[in-house]
N, CA, C and O of each residue as an XYZ file, in Angstrom:
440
protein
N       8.696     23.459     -5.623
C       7.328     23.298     -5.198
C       7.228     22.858     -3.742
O       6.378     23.237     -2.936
N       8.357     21.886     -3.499
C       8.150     21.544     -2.498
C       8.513     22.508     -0.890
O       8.123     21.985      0.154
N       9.159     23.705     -0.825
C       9.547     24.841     -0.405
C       8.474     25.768     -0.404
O       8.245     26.408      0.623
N       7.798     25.920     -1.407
C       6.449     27.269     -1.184
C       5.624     27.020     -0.016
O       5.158     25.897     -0.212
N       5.196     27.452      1.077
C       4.833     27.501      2.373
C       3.501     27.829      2.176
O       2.608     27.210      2.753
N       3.256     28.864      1.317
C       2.084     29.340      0.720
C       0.583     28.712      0.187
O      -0.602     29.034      0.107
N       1.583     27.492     -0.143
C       0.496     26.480     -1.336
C       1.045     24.750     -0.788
O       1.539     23.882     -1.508
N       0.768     24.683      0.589
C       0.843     23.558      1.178
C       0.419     22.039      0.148
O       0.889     20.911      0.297
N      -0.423     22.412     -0.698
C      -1.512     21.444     -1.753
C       0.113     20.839     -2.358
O       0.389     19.639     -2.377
N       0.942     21.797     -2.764
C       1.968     21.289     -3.757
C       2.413     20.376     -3.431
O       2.383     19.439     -4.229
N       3.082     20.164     -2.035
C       3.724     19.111     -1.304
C       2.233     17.803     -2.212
O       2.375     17.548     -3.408
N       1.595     17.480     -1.802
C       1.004     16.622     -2.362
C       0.748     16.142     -3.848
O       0.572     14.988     -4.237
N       0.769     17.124     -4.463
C       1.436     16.605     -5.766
C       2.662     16.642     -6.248
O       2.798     16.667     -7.471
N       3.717     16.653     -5.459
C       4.916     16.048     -5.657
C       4.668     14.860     -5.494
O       5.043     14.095     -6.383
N       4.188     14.484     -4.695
C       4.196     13.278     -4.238
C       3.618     12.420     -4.973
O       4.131     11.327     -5.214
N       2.575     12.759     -5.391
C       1.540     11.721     -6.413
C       1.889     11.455     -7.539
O       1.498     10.494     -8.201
N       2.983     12.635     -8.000
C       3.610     12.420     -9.712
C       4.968     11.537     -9.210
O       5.631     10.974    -10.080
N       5.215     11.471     -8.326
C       6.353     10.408     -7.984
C       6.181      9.300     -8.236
O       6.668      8.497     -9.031
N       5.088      9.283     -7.149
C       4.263      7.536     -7.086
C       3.785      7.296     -8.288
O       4.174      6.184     -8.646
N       3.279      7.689     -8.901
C       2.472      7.619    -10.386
C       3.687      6.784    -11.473
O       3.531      5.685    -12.004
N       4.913      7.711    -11.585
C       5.983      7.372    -12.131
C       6.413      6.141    -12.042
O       6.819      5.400    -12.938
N       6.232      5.834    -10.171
C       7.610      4.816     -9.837
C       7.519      3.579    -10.330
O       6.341      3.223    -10.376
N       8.374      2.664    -10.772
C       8.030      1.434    -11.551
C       8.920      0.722    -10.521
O       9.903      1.243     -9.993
N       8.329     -0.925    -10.214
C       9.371     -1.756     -9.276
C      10.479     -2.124    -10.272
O      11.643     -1.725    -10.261
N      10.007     -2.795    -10.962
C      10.786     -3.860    -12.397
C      11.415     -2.676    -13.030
O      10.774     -1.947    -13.788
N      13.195     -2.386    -12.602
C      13.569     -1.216    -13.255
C      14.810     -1.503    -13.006
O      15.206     -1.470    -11.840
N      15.660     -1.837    -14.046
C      17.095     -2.263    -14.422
C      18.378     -1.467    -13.841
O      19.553     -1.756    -14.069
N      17.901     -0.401    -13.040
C      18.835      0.422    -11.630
C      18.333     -0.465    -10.703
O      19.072     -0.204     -9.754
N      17.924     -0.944    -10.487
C      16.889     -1.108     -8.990
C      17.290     -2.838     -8.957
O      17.615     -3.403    -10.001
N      17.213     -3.657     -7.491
C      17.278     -4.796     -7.780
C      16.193     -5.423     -6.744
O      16.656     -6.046     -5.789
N      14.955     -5.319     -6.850
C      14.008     -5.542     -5.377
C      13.227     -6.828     -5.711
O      13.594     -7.219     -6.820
N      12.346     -7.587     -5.207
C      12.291     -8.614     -4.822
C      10.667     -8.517     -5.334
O      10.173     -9.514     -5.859
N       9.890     -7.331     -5.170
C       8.803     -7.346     -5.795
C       8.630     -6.963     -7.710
O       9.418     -6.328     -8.411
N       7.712     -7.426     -7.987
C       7.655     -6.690     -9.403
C       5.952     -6.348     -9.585
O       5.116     -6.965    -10.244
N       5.827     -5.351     -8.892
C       4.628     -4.597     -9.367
C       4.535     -3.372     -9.772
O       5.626     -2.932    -10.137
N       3.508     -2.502     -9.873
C       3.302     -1.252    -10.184
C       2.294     -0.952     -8.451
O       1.303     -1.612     -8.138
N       2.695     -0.216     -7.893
C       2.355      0.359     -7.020
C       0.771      1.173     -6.856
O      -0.149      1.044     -6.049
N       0.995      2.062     -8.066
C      -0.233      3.005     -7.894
C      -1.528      2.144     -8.462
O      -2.688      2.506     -8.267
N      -1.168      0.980     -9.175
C      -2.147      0.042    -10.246
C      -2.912     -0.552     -9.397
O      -4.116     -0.761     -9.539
N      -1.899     -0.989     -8.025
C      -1.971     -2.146     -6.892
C      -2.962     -1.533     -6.139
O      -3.977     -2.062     -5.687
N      -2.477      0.000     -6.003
C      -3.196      0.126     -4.469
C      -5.059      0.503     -5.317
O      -6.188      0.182     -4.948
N      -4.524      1.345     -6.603
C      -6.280      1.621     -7.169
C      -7.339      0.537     -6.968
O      -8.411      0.737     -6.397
N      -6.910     -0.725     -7.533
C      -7.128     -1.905     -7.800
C      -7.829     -2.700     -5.987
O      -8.898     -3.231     -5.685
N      -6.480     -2.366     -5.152
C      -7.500     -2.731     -3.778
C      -8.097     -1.692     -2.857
O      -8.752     -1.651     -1.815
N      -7.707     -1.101     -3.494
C      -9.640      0.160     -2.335
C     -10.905      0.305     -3.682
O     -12.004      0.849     -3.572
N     -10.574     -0.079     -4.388
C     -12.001     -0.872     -5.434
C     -12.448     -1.594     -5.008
O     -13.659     -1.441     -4.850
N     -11.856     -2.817     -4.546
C     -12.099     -3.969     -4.406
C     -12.861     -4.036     -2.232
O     -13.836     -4.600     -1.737
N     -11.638     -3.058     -1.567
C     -12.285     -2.589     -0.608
C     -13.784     -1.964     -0.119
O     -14.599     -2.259      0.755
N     -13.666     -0.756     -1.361
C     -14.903      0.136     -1.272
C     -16.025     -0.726     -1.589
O     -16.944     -0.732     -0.770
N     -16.161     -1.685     -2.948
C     -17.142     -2.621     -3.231
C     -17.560     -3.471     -1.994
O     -18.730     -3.841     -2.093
N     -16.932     -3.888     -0.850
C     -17.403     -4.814     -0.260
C     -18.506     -4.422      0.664
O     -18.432     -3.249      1.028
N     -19.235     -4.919      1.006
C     -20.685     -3.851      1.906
C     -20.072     -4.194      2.997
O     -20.011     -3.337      3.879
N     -19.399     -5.642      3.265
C     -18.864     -5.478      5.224
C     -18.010     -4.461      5.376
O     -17.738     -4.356      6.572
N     -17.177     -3.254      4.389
C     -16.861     -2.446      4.909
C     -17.220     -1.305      4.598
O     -16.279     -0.655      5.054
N     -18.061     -0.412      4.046
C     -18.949      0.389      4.029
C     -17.690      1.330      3.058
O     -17.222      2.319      3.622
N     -17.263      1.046      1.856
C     -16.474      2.147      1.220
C     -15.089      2.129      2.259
O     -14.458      2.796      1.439
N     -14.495      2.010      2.917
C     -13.819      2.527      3.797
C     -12.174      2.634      3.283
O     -11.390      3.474      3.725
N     -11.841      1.619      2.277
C     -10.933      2.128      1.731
C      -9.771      1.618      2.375
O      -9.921      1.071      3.468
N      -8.690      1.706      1.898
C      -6.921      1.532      2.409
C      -6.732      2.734      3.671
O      -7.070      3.902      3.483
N      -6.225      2.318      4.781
C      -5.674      3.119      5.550
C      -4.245      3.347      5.835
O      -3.416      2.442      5.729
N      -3.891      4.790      6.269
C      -2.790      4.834      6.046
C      -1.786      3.772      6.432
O      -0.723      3.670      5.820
N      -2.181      2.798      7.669
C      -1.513      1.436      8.508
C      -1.403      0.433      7.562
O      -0.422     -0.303      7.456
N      -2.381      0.393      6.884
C      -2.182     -0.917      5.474
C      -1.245     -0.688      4.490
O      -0.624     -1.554      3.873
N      -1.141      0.819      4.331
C      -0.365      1.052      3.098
C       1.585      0.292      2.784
O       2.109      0.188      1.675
N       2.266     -0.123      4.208
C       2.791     -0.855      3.859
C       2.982     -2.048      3.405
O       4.028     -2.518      2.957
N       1.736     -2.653      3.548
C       1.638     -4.305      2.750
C       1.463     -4.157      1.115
O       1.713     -5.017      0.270
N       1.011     -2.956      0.933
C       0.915     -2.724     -0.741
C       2.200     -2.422     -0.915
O       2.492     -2.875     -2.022
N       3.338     -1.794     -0.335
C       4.626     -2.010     -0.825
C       5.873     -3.006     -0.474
O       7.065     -2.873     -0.754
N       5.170     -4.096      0.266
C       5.957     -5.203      0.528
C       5.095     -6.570     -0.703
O       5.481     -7.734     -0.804
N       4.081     -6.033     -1.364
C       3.150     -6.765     -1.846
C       4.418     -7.315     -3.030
O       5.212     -6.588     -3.627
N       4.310     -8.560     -3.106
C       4.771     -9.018     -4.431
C       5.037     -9.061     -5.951
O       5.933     -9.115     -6.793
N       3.689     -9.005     -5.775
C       3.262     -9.393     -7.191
C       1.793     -7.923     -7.746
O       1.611     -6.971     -6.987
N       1.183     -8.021     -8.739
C      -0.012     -7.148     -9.046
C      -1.046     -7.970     -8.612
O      -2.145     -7.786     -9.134
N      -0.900     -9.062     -7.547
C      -2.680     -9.440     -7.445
C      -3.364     -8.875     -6.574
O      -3.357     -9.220     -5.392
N      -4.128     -7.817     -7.101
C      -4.979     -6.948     -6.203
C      -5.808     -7.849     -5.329
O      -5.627     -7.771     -4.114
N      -6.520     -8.528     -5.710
C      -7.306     -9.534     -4.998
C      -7.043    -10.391     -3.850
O      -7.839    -10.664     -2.951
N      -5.732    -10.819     -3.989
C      -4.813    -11.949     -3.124
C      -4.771    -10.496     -1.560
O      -5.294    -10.721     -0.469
N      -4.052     -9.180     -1.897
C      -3.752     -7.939     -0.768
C      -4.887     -7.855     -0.453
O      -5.033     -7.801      0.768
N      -6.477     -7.790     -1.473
C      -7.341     -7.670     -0.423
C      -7.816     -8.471      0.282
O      -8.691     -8.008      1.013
N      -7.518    -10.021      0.442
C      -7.982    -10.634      1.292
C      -6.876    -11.107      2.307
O      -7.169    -11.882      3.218
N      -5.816    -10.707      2.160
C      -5.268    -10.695      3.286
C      -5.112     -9.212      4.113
O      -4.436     -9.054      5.129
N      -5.841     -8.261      3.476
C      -6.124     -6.620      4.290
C      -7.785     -7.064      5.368
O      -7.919     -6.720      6.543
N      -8.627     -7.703      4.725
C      -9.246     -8.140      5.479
C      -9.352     -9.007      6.507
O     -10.033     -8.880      7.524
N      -8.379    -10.229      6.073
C      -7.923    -10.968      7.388
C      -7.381    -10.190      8.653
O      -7.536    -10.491      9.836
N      -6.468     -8.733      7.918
C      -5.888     -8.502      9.266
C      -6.775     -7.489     10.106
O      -6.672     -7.324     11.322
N      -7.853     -6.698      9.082
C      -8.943     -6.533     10.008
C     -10.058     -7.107     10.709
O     -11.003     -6.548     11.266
N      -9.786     -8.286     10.583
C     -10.887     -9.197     11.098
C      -9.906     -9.601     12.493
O     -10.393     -9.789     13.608
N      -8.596     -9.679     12.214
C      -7.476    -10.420     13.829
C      -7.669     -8.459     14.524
O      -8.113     -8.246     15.652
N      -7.341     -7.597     13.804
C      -6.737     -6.771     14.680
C      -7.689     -5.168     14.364
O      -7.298     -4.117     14.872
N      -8.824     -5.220     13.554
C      -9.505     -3.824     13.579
C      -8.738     -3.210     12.525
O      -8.060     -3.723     11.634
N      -9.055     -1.651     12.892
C      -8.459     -1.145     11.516
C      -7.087      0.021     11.968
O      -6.352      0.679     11.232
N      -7.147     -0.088     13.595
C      -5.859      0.575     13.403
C      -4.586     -0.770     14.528
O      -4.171     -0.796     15.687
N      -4.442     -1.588     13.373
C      -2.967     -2.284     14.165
C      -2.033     -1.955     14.450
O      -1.671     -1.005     13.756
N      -1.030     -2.377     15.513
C       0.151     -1.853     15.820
C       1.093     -1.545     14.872
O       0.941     -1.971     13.727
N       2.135     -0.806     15.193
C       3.305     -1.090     14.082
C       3.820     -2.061     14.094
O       3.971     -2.398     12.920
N       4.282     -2.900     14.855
C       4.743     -4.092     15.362
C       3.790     -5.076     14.328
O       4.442     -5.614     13.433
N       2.798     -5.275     14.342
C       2.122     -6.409     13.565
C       2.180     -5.781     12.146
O       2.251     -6.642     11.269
N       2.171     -4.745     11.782
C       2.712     -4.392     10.215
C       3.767     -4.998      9.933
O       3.766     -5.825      9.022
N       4.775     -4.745     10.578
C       6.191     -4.594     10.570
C       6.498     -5.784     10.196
O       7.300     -6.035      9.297
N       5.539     -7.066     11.225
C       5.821     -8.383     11.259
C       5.249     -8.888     10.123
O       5.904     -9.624      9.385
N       3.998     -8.561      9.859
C       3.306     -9.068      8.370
C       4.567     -8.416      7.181
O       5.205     -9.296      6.604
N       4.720     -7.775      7.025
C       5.559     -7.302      6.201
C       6.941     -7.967      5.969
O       7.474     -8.075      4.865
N       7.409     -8.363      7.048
C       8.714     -9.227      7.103
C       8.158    -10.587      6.279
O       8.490    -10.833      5.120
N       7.128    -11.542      7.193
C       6.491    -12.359      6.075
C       6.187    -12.360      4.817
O       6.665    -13.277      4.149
N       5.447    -11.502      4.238
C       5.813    -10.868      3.047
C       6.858    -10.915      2.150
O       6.849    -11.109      0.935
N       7.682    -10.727      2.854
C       8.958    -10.283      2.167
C      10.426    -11.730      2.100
O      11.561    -11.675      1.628
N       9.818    -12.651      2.671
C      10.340    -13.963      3.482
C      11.320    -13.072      3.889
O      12.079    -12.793      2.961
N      11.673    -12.332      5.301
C      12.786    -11.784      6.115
C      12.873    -12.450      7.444
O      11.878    -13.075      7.811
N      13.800    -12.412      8.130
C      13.733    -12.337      9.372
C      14.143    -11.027      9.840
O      15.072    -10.416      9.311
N      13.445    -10.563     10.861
C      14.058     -9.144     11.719
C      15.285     -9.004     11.905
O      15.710     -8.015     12.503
């Protein structure tokens, strides 16, 4: 599917039956978060779209790494720290301040 040139759409649902699938908490795997990914992110552009200070606007593609450095399933906890970082930095931040929120996140150092 992912090869047909024809039907560009496919590439995108490869992708979505991946993500759909992927589980953190998985006895191959040894990672530091234990959530469900696709649960996480539904859960905060609900919680996004509901808010009237942002008019529907939803997860952008720049946020989408804090939903996979995210910990835990608290949708609520990612959306108020997705809003903090649009309130310091707008809605398109550097990579650099992802990168860095994300290390926090994750307790890392660079």
């Amino acid at each position: 599917m992912l090869l047909d040139k024809e039907k560009p759409e496919n590439e995108l649902m490869v992708f979505a039956n991946a993500f759909a699938k992927y589980q953190r908490h998985n006895p191959f795997r040894r990672v530091l978060n234990k959530n469900v990914p696709l649960i996480l992110l539904m859960q905060t552009i609900k919680l996004l779209n509901n808010d009237s200070e942002y008019n529907g606007t939803g997860i952008s593609r720049l946020e989408i790494p804090l939903l996979l450095c995210w910990q835990n399933d608290n949708a609520e906890n990612l959306y108020r720290e997705i809003k903090k970082l649009r309130k310091k930095y707008g809605y398109s931040p550097s990579n650099e301040v992802i990168l860095e929120l994300c290390y926090s996140l994750l307790n890392e150092k660079r």
